[in-house]
C-alpha positions as CSV (number, residue, x, y, z in Angstrom):
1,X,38.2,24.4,16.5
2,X,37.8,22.1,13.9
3,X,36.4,23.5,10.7
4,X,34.9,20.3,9.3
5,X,32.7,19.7,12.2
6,X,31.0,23.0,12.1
7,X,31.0,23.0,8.1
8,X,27.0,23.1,7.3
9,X,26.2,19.6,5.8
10,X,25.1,20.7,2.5
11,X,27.8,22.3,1.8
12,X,29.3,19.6,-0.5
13,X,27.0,18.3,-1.1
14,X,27.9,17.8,-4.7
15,X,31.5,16.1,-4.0
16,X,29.4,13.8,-1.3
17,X,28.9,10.3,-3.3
18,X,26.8,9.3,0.1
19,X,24.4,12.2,-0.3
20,X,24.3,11.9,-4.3
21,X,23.6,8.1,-3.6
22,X,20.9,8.8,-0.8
23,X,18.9,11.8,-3.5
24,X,19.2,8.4,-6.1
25,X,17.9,5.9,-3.4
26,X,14.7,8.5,-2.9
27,X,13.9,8.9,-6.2
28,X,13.9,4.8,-6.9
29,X,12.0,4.6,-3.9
30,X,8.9,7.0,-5.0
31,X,8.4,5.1,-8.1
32,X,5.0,3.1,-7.2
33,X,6.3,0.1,-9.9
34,X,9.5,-0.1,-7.1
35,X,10.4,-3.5,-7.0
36,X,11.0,-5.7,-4.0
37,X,14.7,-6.4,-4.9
38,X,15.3,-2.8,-5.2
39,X,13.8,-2.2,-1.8
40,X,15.9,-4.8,0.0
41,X,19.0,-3.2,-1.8
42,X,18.2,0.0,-0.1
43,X,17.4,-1.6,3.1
44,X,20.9,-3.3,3.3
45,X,22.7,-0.3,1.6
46,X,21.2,1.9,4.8
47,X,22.0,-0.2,7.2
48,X,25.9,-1.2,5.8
49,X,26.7,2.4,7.6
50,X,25.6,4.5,10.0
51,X,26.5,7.8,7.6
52,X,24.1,6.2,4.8
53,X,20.8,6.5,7.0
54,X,22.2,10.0,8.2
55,X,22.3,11.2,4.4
56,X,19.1,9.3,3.1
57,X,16.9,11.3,6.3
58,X,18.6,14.5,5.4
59,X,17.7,14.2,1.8
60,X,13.7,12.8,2.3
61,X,13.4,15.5,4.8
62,X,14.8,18.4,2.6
63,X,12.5,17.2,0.1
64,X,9.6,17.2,2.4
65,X,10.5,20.2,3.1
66,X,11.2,22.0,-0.8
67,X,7.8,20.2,-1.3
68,X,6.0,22.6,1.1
69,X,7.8,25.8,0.1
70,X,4.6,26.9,-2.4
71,X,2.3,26.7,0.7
72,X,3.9,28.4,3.7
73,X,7.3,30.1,4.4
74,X,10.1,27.8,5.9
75,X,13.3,29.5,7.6
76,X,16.3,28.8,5.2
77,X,19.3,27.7,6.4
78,X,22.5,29.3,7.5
79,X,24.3,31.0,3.7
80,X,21.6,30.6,2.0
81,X,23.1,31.3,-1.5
82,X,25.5,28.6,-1.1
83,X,22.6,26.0,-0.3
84,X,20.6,27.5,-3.0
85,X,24.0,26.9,-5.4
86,X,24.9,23.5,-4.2
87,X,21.9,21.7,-3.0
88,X,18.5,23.4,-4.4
89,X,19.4,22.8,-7.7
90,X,19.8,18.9,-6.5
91,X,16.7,18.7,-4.7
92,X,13.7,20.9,-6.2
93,X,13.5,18.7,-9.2
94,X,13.5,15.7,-6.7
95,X,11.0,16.8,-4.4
96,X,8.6,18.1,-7.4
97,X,9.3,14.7,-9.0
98,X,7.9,13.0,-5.9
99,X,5.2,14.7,-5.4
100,X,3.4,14.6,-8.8
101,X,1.0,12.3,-9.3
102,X,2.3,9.1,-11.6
103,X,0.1,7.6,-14.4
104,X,-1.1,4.2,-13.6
105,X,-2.7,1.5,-15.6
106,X,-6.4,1.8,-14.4
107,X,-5.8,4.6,-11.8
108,X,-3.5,7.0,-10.6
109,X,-1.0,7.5,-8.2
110,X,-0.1,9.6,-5.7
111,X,3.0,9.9,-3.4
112,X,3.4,11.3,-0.2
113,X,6.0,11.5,2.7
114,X,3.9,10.8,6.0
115,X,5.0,12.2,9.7
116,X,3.6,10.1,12.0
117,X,5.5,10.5,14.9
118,X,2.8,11.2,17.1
119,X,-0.9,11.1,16.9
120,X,-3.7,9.7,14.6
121,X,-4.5,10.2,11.3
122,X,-6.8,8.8,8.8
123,X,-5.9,8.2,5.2
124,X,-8.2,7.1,2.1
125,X,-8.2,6.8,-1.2
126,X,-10.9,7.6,-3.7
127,X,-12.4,5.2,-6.6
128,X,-9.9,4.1,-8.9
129,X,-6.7,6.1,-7.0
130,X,-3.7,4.0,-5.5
131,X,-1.5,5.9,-3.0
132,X,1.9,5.3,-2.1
133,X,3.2,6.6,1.7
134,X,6.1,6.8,3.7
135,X,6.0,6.8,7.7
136,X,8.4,8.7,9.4
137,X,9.8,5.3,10.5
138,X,11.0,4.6,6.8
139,X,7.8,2.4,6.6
140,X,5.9,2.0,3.2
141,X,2.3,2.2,2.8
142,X,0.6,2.0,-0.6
143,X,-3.2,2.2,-0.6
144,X,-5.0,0.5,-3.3
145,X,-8.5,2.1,-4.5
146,X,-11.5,3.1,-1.9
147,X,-9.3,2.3,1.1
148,X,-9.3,4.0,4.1
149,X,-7.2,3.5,7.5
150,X,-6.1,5.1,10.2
151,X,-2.3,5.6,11.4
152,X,-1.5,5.8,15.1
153,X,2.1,5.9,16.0
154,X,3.9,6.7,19.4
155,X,7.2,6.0,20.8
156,X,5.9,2.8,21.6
157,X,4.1,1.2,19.4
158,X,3.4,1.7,15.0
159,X,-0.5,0.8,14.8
160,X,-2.6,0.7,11.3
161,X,-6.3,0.1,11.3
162,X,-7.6,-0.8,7.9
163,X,-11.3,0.2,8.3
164,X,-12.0,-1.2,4.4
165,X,-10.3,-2.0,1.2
166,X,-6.2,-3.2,0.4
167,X,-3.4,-2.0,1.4
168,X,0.3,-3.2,1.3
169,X,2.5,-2.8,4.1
170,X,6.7,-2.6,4.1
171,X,7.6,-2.2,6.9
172,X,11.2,-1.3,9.0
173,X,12.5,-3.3,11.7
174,X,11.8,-1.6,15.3
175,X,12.1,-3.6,17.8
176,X,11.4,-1.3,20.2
177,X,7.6,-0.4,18.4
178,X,5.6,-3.0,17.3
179,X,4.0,-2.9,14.3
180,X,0.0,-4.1,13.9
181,X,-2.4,-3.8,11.3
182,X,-6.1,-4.7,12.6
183,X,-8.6,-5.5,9.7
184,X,-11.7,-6.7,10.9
185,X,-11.4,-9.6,13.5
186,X,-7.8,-10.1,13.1
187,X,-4.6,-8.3,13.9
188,X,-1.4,-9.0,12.2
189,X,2.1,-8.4,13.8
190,X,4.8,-7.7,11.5
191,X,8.8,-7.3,12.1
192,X,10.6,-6.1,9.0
193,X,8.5,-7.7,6.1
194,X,6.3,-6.9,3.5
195,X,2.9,-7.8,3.8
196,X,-0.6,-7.2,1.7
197,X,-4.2,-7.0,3.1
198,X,-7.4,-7.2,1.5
199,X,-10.2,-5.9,4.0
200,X,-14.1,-6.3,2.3
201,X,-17.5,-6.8,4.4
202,X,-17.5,-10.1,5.4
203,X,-13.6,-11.5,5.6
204,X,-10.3,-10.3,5.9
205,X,-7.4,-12.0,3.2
206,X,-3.5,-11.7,4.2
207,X,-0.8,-12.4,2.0
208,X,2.7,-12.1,2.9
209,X,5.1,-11.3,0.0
210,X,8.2,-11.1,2.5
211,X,9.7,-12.0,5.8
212,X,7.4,-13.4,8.1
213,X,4.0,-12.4,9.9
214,X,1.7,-13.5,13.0
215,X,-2.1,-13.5,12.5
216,X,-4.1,-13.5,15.7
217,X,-8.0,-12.9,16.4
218,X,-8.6,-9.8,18.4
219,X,-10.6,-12.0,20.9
220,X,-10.5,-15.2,21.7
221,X,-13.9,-16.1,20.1
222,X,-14.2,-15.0,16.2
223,X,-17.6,-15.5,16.7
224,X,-20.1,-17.1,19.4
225,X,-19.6,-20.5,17.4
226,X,-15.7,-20.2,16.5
227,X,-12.5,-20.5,18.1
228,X,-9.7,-19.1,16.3
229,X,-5.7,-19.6,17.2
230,X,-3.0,-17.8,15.8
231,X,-1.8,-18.2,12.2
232,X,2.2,-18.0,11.1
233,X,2.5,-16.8,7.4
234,X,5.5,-16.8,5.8
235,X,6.7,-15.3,2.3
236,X,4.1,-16.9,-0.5
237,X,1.9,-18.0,2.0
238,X,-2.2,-16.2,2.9
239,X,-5.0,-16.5,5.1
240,X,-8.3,-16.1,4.7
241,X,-10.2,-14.7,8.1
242,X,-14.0,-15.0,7.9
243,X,-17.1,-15.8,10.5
244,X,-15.2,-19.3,10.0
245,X,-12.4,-18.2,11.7
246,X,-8.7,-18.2,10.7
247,X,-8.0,-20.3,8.3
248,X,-4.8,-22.3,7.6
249,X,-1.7,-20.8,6.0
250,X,-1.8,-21.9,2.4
251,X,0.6,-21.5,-0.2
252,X,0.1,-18.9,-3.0
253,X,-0.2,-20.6,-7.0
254,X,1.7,-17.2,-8.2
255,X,2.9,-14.5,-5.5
256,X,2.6,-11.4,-8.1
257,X,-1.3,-11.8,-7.8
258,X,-1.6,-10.4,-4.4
259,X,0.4,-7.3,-5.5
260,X,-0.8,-7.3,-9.3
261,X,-3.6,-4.4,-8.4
262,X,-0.3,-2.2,-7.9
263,X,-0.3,-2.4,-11.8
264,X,-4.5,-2.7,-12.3
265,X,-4.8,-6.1,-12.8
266,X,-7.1,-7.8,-10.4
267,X,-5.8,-11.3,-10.2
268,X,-8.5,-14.0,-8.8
269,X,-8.7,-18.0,-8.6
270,X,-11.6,-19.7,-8.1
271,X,-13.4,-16.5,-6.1
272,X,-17.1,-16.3,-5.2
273,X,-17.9,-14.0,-7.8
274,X,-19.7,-11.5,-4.9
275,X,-15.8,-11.3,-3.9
276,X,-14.6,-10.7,-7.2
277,X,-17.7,-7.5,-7.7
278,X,-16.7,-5.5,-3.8
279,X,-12.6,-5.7,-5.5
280,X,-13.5,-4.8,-8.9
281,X,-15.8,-1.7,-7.1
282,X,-13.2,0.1,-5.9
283,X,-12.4,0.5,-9.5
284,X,-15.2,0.8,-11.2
285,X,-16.3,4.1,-12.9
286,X,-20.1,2.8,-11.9
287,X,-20.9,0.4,-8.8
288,X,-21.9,-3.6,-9.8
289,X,-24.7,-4.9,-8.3
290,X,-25.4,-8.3,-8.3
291,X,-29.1,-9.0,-7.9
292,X,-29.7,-13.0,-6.9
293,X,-27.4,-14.2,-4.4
294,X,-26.7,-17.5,-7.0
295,X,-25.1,-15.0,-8.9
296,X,-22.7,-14.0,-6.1
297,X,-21.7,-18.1,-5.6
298,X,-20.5,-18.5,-8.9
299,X,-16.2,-19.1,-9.3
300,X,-14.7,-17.0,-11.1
301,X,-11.2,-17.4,-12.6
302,X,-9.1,-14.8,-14.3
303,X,-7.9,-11.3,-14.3
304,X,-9.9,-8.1,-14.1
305,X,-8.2,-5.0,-15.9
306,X,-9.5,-2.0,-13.9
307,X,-9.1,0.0,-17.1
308,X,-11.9,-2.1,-19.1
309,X,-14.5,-3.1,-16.5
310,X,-17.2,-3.2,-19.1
311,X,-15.0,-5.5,-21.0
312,X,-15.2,-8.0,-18.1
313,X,-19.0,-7.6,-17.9
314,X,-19.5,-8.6,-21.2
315,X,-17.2,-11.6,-20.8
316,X,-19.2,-12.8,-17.7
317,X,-22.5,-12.4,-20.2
318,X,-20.7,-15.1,-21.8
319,X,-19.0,-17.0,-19.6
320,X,-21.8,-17.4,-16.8
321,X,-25.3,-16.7,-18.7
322,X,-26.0,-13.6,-16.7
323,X,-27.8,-10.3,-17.9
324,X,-26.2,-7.3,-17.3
325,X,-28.4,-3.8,-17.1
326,X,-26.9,-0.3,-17.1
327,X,-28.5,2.9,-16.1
328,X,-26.8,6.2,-14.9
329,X,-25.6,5.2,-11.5
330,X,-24.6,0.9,-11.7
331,X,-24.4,-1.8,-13.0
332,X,-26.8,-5.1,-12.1
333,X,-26.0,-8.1,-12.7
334,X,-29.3,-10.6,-13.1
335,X,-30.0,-14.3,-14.0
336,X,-30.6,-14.7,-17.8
337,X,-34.5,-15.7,-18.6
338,X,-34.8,-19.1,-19.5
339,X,-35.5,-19.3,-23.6
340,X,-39.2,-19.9,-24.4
């Protein structure tokens, strides 16, 4: 028999530049400020072999695992001081790395390996907290602040529902299971691409940052008025779906502003400013009200530092000639009265 291929696959590990590469690769890939380039990196360094996805599963998984060691006992593998020597040492700091939370500018983070291989589940994320997930598919989820959605995966399908607030989806190549998010009146079909969606109360905004995406109405009337067909997006391009339907792909002034919230900017151009207040809520400390609907039609233009919300109310004092009134629960926003 044939040693090697009985040999436990931890057992050197150390001497293994594929494993030592695959423990790098997850670290990178836990850092919420990952960039786009890195992730493509990783994508084409697991697929250039078959033995680099093999490591990079047996690593996240180990690390899932290490991570839940404080919470209930897991069987240990076969020579366990040898693991212990070779691997734990590798690993522990890894898994407690990615499972700390990670200061944010206006917020925090958290990351979290999700198992979704069967079932639903429903995620959210509080007032002012992003949240970065991976699917078992090698998908990536990150949740912006006060968003919620549900995860159903099977072995034939990958299906989000984004019940309210952003999300931004990266998602793996499956042929096999299609992968839809629904927001509102719209469902958006993605294969391999990276794609951002901003669910509020009355419209639906998607913004592809990579690869290529299909938005289609869930029926084929919007509304009792409105006829919607499907829209293509492709990288730097968004649609807007509202009682109006969906609108035309259009090209994106500056593709960083439909990710900048990952950093806790809030990046708008020419919004109705009663957009501008249901984004900014899901980071403010206390809820903005705004009390004339006027108020709500006004454009705004410029960035919103979740960190210094106040700061932005005083600047739209300024700017737009509104009152602003505080007490212990919001924040309302009022027409100024007219000098005597």
């Amino acid at each position: 028999m044939n040693n090697a291929m009985t040999e436990p696959w931890w057992d050197d590990v150390e001497e293994d530049p594929i494993h030592a590469q695959a423990a790098e690769w997850l670290t990178r890939l836990e850092n919420p400020q990952v960039s786009l380039e890195e992730t493509l990196n990783w994508q084409l360094w697991m697929q250039a072999d078959q033995r680099h996805a093999q490591a990079f599963e047996r690593i996240e998984r180990t690390a899932r695992t290490l991570r839940e060691l404080p919470r209930a006992a897991v069987a240990a593998p076969a020579e366990p001081q040898r693991f212990t020597r070779r691997f734990t040492r590798h690993l522990v700091p890894l898994a407690m790395a990615a499972s700390l939370a990670v200061a944010a500018v206006g917020g925090y983070w958290l990351i979290d390996f999700v198992d979704r291989d069967s079932g639903t589940d429903i995620i959210s994320t509080a007032i002012g907290e992003n949240r970065s997930l991976r699917l078992d598919d090698g998908s990536r989820i990150t949740l912006g602040g006060g968003t919620e959605l549900r995860v159903a995966f099977n072995d034939t399908s990958r299906r989000i529902e984004l019940h309210h607030g952003e999300a931004l989806f990266a998602v793996e190549k499956d042929a096999a299971r299609p992968f839809t998010v629904t927001a509102g009146d719209a469902r958006i079909r993605a294969v391999g691409t990276e794609f951002n969606v901003l669910r509020g109360r009355d419209r639906v905004v998607v913004a592809v940052v990579e690869g290529r995406v299909m938005v289609e109405p869930l029926a084929v009337q919007i509304s009792e008025k409105v006829s919607s067909a499907s829209v293509q997006l492709d990288a730097g391009q968004q649609t807007i779906v509202d009682e109006a339907g969906i609108s035309a792909a259009s090209q994106l002034a500056n593709l960083d502003t439909a990710t900048a919230w990952r950093s806790g900017r809030l990046t708008f151009r020419g919004e109705p400013l009663r957009h501008v207040v249901e984004d900014v809520n899901r980071y403010a400390g206390k809820p903005v009200q705004i009390e004339e609907p006027a108020i709500g039609e006004l454009r705004f233009t410029g960035t919103v530092h979740s960190d210094n919300v106040s700061g932005w109310i005083a600047s739209l004092e300024k700017a737009f000639g509104v009152q602003a009134s505080e007490d212990r629960n919001r924040i309302v926003l009022r027409l100024a009265a007219a000098p005597l």
